[in-house]
N, C-alpha and C positions, 0 to 999 in steps of 0.2 A: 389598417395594419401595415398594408407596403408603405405609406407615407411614413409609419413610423418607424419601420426599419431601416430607408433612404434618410432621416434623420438621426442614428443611430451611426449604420456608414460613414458620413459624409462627417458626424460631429468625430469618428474615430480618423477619419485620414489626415483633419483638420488638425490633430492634437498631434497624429504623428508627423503630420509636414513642418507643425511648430517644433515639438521635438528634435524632428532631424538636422534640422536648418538653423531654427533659432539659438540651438548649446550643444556643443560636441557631448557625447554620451564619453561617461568616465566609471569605471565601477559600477556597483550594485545601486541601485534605489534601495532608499531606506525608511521605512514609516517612523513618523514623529506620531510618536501614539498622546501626544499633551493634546494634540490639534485635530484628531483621525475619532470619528463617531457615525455609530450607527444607531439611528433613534426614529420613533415613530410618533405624527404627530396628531393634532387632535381632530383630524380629519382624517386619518387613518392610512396617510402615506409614509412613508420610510423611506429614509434617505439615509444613503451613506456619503461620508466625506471621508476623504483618504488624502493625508501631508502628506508626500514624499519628497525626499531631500534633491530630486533631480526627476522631469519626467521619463516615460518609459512609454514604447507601446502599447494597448493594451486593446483588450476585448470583452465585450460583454455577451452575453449569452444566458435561454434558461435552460431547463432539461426536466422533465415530467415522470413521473411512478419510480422515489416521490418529487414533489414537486422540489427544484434547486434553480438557486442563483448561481452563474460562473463569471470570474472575472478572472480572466488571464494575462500576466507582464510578462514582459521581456527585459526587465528582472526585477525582483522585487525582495529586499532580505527581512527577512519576519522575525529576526532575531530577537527576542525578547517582549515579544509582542503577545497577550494573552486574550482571548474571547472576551474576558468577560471586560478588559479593559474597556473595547469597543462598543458592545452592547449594553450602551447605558440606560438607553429607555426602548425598548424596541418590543413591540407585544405580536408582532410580525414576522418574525425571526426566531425561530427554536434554538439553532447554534451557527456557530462559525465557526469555520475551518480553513487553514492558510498555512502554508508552506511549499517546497520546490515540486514542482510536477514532475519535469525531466530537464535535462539538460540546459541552463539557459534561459526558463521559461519556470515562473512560478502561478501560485494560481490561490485564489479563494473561492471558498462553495458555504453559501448561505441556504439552510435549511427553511425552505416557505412553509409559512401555515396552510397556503392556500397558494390560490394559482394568480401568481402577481407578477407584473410584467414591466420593464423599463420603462418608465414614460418620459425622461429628462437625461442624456448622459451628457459629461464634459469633462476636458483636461483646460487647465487652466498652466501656462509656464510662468512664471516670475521672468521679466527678460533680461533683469541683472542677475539676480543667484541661481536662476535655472528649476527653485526647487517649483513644486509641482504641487497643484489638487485636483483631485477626481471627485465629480462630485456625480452621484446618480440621485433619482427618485425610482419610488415602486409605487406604482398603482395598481389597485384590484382589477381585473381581467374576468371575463367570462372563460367557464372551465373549458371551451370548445377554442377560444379564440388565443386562450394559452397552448392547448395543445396546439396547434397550431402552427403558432411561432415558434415551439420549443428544439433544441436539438442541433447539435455542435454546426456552427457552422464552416463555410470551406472558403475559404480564401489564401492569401498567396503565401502573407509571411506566416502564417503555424503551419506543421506540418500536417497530412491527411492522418496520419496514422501515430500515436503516439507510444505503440506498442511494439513499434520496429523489432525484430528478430536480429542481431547484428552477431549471435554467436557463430560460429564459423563451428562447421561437422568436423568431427573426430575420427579416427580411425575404426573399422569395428574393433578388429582384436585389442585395443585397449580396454582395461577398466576405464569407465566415465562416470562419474561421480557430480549429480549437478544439487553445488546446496544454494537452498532458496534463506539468505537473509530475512525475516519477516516484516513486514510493513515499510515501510520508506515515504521519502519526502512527506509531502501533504497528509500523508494517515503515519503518524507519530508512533501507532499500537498505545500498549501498555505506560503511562510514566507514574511516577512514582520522587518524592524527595531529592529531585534534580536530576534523575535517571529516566531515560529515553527506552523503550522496548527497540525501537528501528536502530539505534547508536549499538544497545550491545550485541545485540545477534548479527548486525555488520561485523561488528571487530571479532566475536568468535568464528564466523563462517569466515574469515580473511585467516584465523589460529589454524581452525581445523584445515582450513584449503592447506596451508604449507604444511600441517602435519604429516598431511597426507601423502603429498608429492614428495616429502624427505624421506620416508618410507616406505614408498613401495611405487614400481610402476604405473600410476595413477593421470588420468587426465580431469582435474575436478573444471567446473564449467558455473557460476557463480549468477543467479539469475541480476543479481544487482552486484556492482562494485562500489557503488557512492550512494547518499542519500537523495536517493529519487524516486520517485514514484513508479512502479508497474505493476501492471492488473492482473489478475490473478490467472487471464486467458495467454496472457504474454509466460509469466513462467512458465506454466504448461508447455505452452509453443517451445522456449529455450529450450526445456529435456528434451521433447521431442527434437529439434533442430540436431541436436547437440548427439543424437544417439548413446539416450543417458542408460547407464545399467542401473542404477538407482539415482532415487529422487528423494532430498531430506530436508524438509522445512523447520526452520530454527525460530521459537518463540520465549517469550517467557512473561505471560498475560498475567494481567489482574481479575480475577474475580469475587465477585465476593459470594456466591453462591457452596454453601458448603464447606467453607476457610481449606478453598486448596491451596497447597503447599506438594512439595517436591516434586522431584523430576519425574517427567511420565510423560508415554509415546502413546500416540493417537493413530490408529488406522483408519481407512473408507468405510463407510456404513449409510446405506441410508436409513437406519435407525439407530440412534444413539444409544450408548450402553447406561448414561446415564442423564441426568436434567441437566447436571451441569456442563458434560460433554456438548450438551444441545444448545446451553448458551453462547458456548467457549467458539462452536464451530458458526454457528450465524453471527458471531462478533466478526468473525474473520471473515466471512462470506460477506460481509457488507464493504470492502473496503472498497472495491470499484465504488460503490455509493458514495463512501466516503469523499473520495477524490475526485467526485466528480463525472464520473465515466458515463458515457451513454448507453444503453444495456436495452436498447431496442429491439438491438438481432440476436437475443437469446433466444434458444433453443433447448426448450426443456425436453420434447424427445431424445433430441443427441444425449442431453444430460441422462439421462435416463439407459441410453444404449450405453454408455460410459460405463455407468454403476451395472448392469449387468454383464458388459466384457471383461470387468475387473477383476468378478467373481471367477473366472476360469484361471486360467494358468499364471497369473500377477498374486493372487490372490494369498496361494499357498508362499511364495517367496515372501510377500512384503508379511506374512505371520512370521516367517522364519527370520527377515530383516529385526523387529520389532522385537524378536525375543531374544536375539543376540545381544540387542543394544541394552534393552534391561538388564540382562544377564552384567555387559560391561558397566556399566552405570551402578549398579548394585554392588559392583567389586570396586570399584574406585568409591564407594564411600558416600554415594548421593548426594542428598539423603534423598529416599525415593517415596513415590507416595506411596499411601496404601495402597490402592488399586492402579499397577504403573503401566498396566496397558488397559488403554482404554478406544472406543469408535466413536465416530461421528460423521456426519456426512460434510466433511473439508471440499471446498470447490477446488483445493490447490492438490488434491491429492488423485482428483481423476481418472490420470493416465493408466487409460487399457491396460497398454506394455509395459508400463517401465515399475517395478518394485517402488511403493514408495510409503515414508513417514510423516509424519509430523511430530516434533520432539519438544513439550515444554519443559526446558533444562532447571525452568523453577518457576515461581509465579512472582511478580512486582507485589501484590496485595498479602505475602505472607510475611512477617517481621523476620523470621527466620531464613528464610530464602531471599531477601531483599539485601539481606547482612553480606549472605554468600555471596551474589551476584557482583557486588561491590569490590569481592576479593579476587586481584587478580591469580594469586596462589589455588583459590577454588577453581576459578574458568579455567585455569592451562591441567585441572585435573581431570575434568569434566571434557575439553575439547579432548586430552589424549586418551579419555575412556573412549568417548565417537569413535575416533580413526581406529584405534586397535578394534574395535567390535566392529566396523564396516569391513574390513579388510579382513578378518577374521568369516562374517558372512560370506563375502565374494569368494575364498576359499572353497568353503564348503559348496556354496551354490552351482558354483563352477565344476563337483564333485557330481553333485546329484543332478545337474542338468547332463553330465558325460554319459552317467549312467541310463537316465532317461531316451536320450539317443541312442545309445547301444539293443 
């Protein structure tokens, strides 16, 4: 195992001393998906090959419970590049996953069958065009000797921490308002007919932020501004950072469980009010999986003290947040579901202190709500239903928390 991670090392420094030296880095890397395959052969190893238009840094890595591949650049643009283009024969390989991690740094996560571990990596430079191939093999591993090996490693150029906190605190006596775009980079959410879940719920929480600020003395705090990945422990972190007075996550999933359709606000629970709430909230609970995250130093006691401190004095607010927003949402025209509040046990919705939602404004999987979604005329009615019902709660809230004190 050490021999083979001193050949892992040593073939990644090798790629980046060519890299560095042998072609000035210019822009993004680009996959030539004519030439890029992932396939397994009849000996039961899998290799993937990766063209890129220029080489890039990069790094390998697995990660365990469940079993995943990581491959991380320093930059890589996935633009137009589809799973299933890549996995042309691969019986080894459940899915793929590939888009911007954070800043700078993109990434792929290959779902194992089983516990399979790098046995061959290399960067290959072209020394007149620069571009680039990556080529790995996977070989089967003993379950003890994958564990193991598994689990992000540390070195100089990625950062330790991908989950940096960088919002800067706010005042108490302001309203702070922090809204959570949903899914980003690498975890795409919901798509649908050329349409991104991560794309629209950026561009409305960028609507509702300035709605907000034009309106009233407001500091909103934005857990993401660009398409990038952050983990569901990193939001959290932001509200709290940020000394949010509420907390509003902005979705609009596909399910097919049920044919949901219209807008409808989700609170904390750890029982779900119904099956498909319990789908809706473990699709979303899986996105650290999704992206790769390592989730070793979970703590499911904490978790656990969480959903019971939430129940006390959070509790009663984020009911009275949730029914204001229905209330606004139902006046501006929805169209709303039948059941528009609904629970589930959301990992993004945690926070002890801080009042908070989850708001699917529609769903990608309904024809009708898909139509909406499209309409920018619908979103600027929908974001100004939000702000007027948020600021309308903080009102009130602000009344019966005076009273409370007295």
């Amino acid at each position: 195992m050490i021999r083979r991670l001193i050949l892992m090392c040593a073939l990644f420094w090798t790629a980046l001393h060519t890299i560095l030296y042998a072609q000035p880095l210019s822009g993004v890397a680009r996959v030539d998906i004519s030439e890029s395959f992932v396939k397994t052969d009849w000996r039961g190893r899998t290799e993937f090959n990766l063209r890129l238009t220029q080489g890039v840094p990069f790094r390998v890595f697995t990660l365990e419970n469940p079993a995943r591949l990581v491959l991380d650049f320093r930059e890589v643009d996935w633009s137009g590049v589809k799973s299933i283009d890549l996995l042309q024969d691969s019986t080894e390989i459940n899915d793929l996953r590939f888009g911007a991690f954070q800043p700078g740094w993109s990434r792929l996560v290959a779902d194992l069958k089983g516990p399979y571990l790098p046995d061959e990596v290399g960067m290959t430079i072209d020394p007149v065009t620069g571009a680039a191939e990556l080529n790995l093999m996977l070989a089967e591993a003993e379950p003890n000797v994958f564990s193991a090996a598994s689990g992000v490693p540390q070195d100089a150029l990625w950062p330790v921490k991908t989950d940096e906190v960088t919002t800067a605190p706010v005042a108490d006596e302001r309203f702070v308002v922090v809204l959570d775009p949903g899914h980003g980079g690498i975890d795409p959410g919901a798509e649908r007919e050329g349409l991104s879940e991560k794309a629209l719920m950026l561009e409305m929480a960028f609507a509702l932020r300035d709605t907000l600020i034009r309106n009233a003395d407001v500091d909103v705090v934005m857990t993401r501004d660009r398409d990038v990945f952050v983990s569901l422990e990193a939001r959290v972190a932001k509200a709290h950072q940020a000394n949010a007075d509420l907390f509003l996550s902005l979705h609009a999933d596909a399910l097919s469980q049920g044919g949901a359709q219209g807008a409808t606000v989700y609170l904390l629970s750890d029982d779900a009010s119904d099956t498909a709430s319990a789908h809706l909230a473990a699709r979303h609970n899986r996105a650290d999986i999704i992206a790769g995250a390592d989730l070793t130093g979970s703590d499911d006691e904490v978790t656990s003290l969480l959903l019971d401190l939430a129940r006390q004095e959070t509790e009663p607010r984020s009911e009275a947040l949730a029914g204001t927003l229905i209330k606004g949402l139902t006046q501006a025209g929805g169209p709303m579901n039948s059941r528009p509040l609904r629970r589930a046990g959301f990992s993004v919705l945690k926070s002890a202190d801080i009042p908070s939602a989850l708001i699917e404004v529609g769903f990608l999987s309904s024809k009708r709500d898909l139509e909406n979604l499209r309409d920018p005329a619908w979103r600027a009615g929908i974001v100004g239903a939000m702000a007027k019902a948020i600021l309308t709660w903080h009102r009130s809230d602000q009344a019966v928390r005076l009273l409370v004190r007295q």
